[in-house]
Backbone as CSV, one residue per row, in Angstrom:
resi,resn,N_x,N_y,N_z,CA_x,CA_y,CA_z,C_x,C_y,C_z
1,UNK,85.945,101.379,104.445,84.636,101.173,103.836,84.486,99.713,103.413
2,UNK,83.690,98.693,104.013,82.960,97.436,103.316,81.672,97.637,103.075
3,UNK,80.974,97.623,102.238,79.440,97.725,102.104,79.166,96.386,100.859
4,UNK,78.120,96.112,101.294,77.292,94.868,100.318,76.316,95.292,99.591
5,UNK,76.512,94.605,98.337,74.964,95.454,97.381,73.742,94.744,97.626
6,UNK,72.719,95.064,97.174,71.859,95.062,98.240,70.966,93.519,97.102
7,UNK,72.099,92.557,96.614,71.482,91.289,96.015,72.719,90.345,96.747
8,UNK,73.456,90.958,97.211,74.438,90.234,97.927,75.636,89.660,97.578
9,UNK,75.777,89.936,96.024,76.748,89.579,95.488,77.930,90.212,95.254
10,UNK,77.991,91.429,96.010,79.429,92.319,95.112,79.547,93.106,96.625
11,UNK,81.176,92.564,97.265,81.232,93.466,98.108,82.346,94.642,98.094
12,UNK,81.703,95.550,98.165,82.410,96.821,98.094,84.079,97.173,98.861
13,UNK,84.835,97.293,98.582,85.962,96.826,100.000,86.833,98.114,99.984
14,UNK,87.678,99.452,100.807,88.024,100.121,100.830,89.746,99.623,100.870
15,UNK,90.566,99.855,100.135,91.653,99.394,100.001,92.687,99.482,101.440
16,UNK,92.500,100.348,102.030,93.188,100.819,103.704,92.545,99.583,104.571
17,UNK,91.361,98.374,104.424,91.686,97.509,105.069,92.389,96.527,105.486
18,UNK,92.226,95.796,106.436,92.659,94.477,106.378,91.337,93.834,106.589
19,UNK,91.897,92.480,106.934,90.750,91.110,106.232,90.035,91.254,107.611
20,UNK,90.534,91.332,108.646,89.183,91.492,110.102,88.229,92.584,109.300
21,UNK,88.793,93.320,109.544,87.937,94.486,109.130,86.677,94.374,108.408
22,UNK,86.947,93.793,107.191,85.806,93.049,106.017,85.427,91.756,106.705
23,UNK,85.733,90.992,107.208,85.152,89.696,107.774,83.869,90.066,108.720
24,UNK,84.602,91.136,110.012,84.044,90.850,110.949,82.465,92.446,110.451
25,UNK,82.103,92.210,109.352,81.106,93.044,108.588,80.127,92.304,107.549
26,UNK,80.800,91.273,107.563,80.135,90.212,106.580,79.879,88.802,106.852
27,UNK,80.793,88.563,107.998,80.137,87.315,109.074,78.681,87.243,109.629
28,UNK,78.427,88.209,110.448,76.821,88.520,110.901,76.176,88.465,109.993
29,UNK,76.340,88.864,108.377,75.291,88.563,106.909,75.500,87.491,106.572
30,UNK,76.486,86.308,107.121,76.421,84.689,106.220,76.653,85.231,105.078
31,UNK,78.051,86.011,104.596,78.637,86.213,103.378,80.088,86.588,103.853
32,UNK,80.724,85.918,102.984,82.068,86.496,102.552,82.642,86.315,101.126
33,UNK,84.090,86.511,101.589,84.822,86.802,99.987,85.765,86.076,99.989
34,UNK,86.584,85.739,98.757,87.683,85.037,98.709,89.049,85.960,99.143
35,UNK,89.213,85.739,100.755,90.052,86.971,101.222,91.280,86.381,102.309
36,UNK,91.915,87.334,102.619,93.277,86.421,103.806,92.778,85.663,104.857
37,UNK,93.598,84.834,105.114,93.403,83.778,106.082,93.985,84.239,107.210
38,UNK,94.507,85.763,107.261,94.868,86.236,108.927,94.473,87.584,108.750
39,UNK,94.080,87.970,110.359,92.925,89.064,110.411,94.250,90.443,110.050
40,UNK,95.662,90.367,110.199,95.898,91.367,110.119,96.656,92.144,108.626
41,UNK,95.910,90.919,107.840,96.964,91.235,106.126,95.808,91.828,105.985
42,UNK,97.287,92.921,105.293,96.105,93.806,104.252,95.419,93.594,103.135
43,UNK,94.038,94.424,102.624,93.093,93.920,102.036,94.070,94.146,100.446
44,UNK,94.584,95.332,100.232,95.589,95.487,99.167,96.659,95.038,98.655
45,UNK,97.493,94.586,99.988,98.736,93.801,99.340,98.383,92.102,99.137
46,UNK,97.210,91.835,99.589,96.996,90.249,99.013,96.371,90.008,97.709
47,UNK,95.357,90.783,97.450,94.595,90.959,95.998,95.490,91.882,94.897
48,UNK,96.379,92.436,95.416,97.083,92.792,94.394,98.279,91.623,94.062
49,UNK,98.334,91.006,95.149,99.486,89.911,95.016,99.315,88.646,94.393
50,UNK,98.263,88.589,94.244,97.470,86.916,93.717,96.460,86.743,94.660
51,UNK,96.703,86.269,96.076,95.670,85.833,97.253,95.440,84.504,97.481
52,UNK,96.181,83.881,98.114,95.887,82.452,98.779,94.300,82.490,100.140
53,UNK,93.430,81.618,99.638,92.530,81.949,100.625,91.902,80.485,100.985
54,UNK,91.317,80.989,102.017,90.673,79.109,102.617,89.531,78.620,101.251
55,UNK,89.048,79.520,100.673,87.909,79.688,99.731,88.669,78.912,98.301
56,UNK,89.967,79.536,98.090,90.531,79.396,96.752,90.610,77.803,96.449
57,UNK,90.140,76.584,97.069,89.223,75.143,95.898,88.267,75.378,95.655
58,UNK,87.433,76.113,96.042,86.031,76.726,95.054,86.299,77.742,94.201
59,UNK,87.103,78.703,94.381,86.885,80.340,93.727,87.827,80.673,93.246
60,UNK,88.861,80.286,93.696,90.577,80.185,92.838,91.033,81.581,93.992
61,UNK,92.056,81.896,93.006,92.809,83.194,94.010,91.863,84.133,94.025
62,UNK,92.533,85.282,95.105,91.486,86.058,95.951,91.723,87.010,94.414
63,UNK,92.444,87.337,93.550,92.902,88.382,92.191,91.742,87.744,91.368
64,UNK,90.769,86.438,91.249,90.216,85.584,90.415,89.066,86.594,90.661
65,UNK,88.928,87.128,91.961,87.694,87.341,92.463,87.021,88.547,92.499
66,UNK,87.934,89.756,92.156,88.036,90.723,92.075,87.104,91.537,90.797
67,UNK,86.178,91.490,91.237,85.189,92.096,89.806,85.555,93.908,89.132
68,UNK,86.175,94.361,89.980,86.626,96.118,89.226,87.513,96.517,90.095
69,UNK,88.406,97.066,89.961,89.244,97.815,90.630,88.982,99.622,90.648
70,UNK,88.951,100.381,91.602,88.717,101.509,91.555,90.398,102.408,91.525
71,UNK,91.300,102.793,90.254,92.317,103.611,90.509,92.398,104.823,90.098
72,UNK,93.694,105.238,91.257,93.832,106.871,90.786,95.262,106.647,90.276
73,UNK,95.086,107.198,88.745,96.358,106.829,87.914,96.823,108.068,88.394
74,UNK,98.602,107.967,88.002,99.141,109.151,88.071,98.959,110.508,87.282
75,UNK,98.154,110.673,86.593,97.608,112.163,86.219,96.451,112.357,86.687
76,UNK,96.368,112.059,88.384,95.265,112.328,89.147,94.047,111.735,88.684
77,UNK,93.364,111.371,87.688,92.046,110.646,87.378,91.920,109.376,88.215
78,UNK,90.871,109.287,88.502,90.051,107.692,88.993,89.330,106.648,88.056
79,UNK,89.251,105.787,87.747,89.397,105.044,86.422,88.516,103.878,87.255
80,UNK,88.136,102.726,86.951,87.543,101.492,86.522,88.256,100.891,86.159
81,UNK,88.401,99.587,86.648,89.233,98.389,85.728,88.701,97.240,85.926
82,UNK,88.283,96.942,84.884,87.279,95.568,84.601,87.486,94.786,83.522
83,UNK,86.829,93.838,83.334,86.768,93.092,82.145,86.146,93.836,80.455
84,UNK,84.842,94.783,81.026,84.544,95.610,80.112,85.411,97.210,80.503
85,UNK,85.908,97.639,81.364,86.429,99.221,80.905,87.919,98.826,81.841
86,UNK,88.440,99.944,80.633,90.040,99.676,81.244,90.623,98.381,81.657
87,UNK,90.131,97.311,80.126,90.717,95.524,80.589,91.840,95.144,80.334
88,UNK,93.032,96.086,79.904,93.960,95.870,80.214,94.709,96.188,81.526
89,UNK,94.304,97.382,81.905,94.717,97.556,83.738,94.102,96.437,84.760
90,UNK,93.033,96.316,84.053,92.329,95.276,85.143,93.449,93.718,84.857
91,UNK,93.927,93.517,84.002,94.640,92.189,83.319,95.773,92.622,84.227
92,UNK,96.701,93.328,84.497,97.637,93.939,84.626,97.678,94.003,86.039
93,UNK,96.340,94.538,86.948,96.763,94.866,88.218,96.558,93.192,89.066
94,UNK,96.335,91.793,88.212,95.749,90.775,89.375,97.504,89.801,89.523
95,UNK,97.689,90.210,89.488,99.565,89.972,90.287,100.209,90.533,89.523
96,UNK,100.065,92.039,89.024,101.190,92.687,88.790,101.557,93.840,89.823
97,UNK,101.240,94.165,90.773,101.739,94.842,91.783,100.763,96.377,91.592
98,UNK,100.033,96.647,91.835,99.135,98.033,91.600,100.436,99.132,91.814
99,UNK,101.895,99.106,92.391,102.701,99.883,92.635,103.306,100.361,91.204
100,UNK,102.893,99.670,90.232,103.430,99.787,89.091,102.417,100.882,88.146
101,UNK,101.115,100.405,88.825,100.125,101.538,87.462,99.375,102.673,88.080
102,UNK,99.194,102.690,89.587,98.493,103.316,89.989,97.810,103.275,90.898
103,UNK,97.569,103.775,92.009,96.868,103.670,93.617,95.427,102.986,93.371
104,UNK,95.312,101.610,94.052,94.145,101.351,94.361,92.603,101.531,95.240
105,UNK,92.393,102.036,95.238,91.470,102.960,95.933,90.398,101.823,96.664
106,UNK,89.779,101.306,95.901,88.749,99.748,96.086,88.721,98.771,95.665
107,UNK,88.098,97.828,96.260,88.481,96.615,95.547,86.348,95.993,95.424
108,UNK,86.364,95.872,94.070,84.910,95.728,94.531,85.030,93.716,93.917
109,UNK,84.365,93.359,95.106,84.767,91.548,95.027,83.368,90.717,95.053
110,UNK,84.180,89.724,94.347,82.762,88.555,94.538,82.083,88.135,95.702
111,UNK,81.056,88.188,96.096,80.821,88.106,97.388,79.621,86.129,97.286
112,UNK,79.502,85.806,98.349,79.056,84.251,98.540,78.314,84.411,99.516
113,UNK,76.986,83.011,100.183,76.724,82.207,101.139,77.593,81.953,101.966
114,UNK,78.080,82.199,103.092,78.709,81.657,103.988,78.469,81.200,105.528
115,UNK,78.314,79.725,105.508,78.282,80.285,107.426,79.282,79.804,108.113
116,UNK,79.198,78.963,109.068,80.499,78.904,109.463,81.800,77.599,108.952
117,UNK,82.596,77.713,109.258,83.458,76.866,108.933,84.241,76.064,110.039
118,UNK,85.453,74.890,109.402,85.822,74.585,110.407,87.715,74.993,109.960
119,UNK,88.420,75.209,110.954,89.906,75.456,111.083,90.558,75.330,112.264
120,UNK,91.773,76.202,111.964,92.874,76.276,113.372,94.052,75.496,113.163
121,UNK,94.891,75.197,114.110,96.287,74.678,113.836,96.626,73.540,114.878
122,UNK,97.632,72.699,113.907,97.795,71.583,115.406,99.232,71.496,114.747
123,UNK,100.231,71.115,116.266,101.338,71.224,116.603,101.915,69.687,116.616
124,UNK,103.565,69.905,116.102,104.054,68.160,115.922,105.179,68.422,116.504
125,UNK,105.677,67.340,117.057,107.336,66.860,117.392,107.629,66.767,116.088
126,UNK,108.806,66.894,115.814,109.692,67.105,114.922,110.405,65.791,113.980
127,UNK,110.152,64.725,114.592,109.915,63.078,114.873,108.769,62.803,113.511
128,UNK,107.669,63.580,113.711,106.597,63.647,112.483,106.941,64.269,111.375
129,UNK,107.914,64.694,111.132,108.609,65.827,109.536,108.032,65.100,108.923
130,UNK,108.464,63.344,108.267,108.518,62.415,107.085,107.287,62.822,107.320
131,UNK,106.407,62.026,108.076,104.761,61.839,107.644,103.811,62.903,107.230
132,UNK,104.516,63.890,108.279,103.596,65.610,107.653,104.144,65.837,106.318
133,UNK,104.850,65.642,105.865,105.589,65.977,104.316,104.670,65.181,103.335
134,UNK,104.701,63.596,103.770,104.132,63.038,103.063,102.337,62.851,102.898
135,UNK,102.173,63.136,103.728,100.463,63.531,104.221,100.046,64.937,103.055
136,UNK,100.763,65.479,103.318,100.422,67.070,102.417,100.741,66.906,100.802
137,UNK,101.930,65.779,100.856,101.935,64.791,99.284,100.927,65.053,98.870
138,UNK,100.056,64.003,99.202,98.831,63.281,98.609,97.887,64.079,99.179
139,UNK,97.828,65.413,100.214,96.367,65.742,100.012,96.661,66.853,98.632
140,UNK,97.565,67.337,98.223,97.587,67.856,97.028,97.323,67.240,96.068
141,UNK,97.533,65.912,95.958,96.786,65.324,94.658,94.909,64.912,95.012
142,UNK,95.062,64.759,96.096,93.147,64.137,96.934,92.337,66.008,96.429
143,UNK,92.878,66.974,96.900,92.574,68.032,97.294,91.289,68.449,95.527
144,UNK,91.884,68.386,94.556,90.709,68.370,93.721,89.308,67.790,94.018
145,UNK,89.564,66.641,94.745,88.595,66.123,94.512,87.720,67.180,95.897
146,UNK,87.805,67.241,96.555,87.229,68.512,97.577,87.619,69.607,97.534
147,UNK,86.580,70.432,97.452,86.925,71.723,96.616,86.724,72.503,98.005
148,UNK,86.426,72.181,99.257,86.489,72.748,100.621,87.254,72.737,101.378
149,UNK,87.967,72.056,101.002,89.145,71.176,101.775,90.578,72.603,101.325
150,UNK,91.497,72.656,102.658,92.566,73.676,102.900,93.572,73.389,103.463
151,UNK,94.728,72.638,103.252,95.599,72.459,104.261,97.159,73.813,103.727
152,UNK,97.579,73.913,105.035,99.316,74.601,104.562,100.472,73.734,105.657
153,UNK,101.380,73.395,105.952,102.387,72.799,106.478,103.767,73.920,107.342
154,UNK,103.880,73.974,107.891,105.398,74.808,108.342,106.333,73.949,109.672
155,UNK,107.487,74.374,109.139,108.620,73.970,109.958,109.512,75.085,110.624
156,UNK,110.079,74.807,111.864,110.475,75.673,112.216,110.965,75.418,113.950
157,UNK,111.978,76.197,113.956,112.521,76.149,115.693,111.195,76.782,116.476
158,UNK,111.439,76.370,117.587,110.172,77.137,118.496,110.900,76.294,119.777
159,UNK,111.016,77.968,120.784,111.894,77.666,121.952,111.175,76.793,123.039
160,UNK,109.565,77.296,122.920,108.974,76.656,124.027,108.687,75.189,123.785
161,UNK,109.023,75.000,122.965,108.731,73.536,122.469,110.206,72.858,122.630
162,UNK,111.507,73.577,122.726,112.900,73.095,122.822,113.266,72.149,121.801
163,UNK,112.793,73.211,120.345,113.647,72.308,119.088,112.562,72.457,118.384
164,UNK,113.147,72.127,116.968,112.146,72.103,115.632,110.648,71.523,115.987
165,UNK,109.951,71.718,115.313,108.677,71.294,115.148,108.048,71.459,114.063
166,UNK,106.783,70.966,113.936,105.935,71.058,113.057,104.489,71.378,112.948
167,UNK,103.827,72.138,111.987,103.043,73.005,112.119,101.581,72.539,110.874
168,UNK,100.831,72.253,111.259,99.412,71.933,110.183,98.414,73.482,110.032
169,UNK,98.303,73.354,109.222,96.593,74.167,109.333,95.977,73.818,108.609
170,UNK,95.070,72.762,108.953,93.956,72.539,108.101,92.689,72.934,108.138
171,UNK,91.745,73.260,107.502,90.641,74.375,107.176,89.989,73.527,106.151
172,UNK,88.521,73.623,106.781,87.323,72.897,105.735,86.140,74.236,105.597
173,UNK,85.859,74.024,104.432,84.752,75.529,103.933,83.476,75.456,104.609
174,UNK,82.802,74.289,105.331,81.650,73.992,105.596,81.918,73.571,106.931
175,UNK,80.480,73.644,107.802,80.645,73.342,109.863,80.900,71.431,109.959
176,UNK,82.001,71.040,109.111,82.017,69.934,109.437,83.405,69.696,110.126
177,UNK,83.548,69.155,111.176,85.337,68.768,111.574,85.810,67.674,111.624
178,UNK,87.229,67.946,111.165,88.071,66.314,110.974,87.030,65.623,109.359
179,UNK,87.179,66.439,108.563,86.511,65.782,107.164,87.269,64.936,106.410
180,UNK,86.549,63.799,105.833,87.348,62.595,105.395,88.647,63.063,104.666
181,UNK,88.687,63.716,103.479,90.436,64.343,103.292,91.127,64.518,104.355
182,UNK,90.647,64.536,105.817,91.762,64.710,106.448,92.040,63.691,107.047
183,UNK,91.892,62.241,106.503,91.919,61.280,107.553,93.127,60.955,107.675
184,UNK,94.113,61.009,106.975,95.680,60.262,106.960,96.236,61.757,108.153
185,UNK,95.723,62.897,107.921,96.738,64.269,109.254,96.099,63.580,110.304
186,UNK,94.985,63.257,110.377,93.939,62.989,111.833,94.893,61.597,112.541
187,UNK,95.629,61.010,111.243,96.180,60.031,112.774,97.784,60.106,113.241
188,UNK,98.696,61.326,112.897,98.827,61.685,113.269,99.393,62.288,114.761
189,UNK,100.062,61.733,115.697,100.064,62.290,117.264,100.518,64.076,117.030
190,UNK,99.805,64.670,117.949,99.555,65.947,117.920,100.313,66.618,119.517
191,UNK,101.199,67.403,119.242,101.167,68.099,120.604,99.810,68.789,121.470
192,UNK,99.400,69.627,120.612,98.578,70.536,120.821,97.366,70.366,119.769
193,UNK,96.264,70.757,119.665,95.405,71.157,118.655,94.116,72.496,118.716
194,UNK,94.518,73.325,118.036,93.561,74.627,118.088,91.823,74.491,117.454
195,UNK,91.647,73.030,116.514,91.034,73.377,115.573,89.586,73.314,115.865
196,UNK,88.476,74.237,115.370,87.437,74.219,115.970,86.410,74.456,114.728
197,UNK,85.437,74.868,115.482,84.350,75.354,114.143,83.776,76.918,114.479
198,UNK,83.985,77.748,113.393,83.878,79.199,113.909,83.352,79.949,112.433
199,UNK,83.281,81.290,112.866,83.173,81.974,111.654,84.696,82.468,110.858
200,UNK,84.773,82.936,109.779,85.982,83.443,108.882,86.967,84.302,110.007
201,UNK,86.123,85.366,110.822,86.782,86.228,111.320,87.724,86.002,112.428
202,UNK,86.720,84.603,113.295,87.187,84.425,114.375,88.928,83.503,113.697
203,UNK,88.865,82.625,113.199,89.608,81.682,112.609,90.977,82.940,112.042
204,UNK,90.547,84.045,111.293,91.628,84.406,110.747,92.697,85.424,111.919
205,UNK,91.741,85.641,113.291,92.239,86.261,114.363,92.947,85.329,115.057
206,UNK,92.516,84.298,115.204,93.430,83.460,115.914,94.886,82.913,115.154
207,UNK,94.634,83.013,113.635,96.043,82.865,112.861,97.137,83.907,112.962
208,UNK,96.217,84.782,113.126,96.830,86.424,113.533,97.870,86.470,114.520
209,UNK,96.988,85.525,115.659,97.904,85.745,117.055,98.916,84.220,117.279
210,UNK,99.074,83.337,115.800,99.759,82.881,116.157,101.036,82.581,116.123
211,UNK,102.158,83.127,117.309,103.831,83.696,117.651,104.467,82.420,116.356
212,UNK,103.885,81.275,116.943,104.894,79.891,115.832,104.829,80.471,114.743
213,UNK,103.996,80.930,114.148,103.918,80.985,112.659,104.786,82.345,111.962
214,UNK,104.640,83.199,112.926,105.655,84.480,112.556,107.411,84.253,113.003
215,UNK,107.936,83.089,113.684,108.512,82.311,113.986,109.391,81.912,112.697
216,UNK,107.921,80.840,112.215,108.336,80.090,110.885,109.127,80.904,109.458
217,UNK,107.693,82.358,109.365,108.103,82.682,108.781,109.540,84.229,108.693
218,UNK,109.869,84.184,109.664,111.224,85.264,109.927,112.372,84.200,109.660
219,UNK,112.147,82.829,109.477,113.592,82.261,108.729,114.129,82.350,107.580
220,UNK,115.005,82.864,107.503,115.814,82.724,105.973,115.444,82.132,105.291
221,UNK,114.852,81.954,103.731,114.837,81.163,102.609,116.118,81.465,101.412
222,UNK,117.231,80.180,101.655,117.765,80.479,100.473,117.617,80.445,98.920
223,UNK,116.481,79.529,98.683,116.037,79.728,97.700,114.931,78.623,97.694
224,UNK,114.245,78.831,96.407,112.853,78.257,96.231,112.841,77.600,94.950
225,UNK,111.950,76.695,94.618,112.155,75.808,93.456,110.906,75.605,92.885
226,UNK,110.232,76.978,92.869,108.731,76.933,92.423,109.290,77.803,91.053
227,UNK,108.028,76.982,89.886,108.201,77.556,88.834,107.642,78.975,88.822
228,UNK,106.815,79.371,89.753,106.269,80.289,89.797,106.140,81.005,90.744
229,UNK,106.151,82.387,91.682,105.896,82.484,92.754,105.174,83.919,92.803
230,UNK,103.994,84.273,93.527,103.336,86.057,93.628,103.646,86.743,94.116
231,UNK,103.647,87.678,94.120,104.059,89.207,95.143,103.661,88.731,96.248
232,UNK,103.016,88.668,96.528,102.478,88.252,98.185,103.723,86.903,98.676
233,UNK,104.438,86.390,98.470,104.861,85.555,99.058,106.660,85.556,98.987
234,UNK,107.282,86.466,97.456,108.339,86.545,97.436,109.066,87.501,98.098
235,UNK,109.880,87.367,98.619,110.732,88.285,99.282,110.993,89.751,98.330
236,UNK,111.390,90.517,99.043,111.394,91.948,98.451,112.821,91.992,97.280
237,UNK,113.857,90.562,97.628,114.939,90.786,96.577,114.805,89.955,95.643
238,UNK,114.009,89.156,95.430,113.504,88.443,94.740,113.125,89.117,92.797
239,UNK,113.371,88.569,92.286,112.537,89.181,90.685,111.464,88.549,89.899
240,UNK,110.595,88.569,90.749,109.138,88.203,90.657,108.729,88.130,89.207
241,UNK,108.558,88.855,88.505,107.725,89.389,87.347,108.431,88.418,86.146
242,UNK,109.916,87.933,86.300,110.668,87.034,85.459,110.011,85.648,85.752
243,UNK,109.577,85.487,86.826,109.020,83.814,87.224,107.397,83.891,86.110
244,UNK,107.338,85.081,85.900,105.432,85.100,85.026,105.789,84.939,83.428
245,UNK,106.969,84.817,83.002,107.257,84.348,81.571,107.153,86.030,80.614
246,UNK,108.222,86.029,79.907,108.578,86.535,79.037,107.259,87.422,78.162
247,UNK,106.486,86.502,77.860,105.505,87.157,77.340,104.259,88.223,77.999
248,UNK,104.134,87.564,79.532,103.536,88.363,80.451,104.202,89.836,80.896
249,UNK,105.618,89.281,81.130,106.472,90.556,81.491,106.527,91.938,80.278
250,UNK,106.406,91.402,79.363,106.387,92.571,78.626,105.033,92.696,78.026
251,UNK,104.170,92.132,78.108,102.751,93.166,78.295,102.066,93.605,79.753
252,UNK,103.200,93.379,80.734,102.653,94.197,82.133,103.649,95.451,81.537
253,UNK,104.596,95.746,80.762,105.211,97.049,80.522,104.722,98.166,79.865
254,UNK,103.806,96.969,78.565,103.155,97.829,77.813,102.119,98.451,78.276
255,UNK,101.720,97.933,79.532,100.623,98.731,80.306,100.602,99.435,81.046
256,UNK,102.010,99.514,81.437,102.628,100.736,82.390,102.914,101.669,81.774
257,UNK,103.124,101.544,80.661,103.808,102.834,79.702,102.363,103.364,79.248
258,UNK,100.990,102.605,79.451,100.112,103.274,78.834,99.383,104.023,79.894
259,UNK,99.388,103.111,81.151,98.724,103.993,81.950,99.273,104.800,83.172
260,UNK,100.986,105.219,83.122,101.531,105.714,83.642,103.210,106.061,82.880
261,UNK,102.979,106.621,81.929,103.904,107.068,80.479,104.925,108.053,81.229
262,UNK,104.975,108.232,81.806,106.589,109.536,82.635,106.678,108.651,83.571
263,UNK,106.268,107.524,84.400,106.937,106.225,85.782,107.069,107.434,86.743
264,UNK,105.789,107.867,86.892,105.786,108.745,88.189,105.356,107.594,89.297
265,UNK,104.580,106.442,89.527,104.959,105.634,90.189,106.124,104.607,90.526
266,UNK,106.814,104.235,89.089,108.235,103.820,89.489,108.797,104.651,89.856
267,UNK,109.113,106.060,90.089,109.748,106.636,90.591,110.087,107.218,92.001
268,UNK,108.705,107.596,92.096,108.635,108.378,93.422,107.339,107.197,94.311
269,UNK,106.964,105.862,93.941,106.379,105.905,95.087,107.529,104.499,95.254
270,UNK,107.653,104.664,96.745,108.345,103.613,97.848,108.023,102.017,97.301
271,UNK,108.898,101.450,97.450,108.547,100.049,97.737,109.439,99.152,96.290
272,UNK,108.863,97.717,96.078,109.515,96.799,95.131,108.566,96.134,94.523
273,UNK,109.091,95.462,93.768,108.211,94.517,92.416,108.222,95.815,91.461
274,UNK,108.737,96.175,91.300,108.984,97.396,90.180,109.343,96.768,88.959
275,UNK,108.332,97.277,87.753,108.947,96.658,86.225,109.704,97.527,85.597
């Protein structure tokens, strides 16, 4: 289920999607949401995880965006979670793992103007590491100042290429390409370049299908040096909920004990990020 209300601002989203699904329903209306950047993540495990999105320099994380949550707690009821009803579940479920309080049923989200954008990926010899490292430096500090502006970086073996390489995706919110923030990646020598001007859906299908990047990410990480990191991105052995500080961790408990007091979801349902 995606449906739009009928002022255009709140889109309705059925939790069993993924992001094609909702894109390619809200592209033809020149609207979308702050949602995944590949057509085949699910609509649940990213908004419950935090949500990195091409949108998030305007709108913040895709969890920012999330106006009510529809759950079925474990004593079977369906509940609301918002800012006005049930605002501590709603506090609780935007990177605390919905596996912890209760099945998410919908996700009802901020919805926008959209038309098309520009993205895609371009490919480096391995020769370029220093400069792509240092390029992504400084668009993290430039990047405030454009709130459209999207880049991510990856490294990684890739056979057809015969040896490491390097990986861009840069993404602008508006039909403009090669936008001045990107002028230091633009020079650059490029193996390859994907990047075009399209709608959300098309852009997040083609990230979908791309082999390098599932590549990149099936390598081992021995460890990470972020003060912080979301469900969506940490590994399953990881102890997530300790990186959100002491004080967070134990009022995501106190909210588990309120809205699931016997841990019939810690118990019996599957999976990790368990408090």
């Amino acid at each position: 289920m995606v449906s739009l209300n009928s002022d255009r601002t709140v889109a309705k989203v059925g939790a069993g999607n993924n992001w094609y699904d909702v894109y390619k329903v809200l592209d033809p209306l020149g609207i979308s949401v702050v949602g995944g950047r590949e057509a085949g993540v699910g609509v649940g495990g990213l908004l419950l995880g935090g949500g990195i999105s091409y949108f998030s320099g305007r709108y913040g994380w895709g969890c920012d965006n999330v106006l009510n949550y529809e759950v079925v707690l474990a004593n079977g009821k369906i509940v609301n979670a918002s800012p006005y009803r049930n605002a501590a579940l709603y506090w609780a479920l935007r990177g605390g793992s919905g596996t912890n309080f209760g099945i998410v049923s919908r996700f009802d989200l901020g919805a926008f103007e959209q038309g098309l954008l520009w993205g895609g990926n371009r490919f480096y010899l391995w020769d370029n590491k220093d400069v792509l490292v240092d390029t992504f430096a400084k668009f993290i500090v430039d990047a405030p100042m454009d709130e459209f502006a999207h880049l991510y970086i990856s490294f990684g073996y890739n056979i057809q290429l015969g040896g490491f390489a390097g990986i861009a995706g840069p993404a602008y919110g508006r039909a403009i390409s090669n936008a001045t923030i990107f002028e230091d990646l633009n020079k650059i020598p490029v193996l390859f370049d994907t990047t075009h001007i399209a709608s959300m859906g098309v852009l997040a299908v083609e990230l979908n299908q791309t082999d390098f990047l599932r590549k990149v990410e099936s390598f081992p990480q021995p460890s990470h040096n972020c003060a912080k990191i979301d469900t969506s991105h940490e590994s399953q052995l990881g102890d997530v909920f300790s990186g959100y500080g002491q004080k967070s961790l134990t009022r995501l408990k106190v909210v588990q004990k309120k809205y699931d007091p016997t841990g019939v979801f810690k118990r019996l349902q599957p999976g990790y990020f368990k408090l």
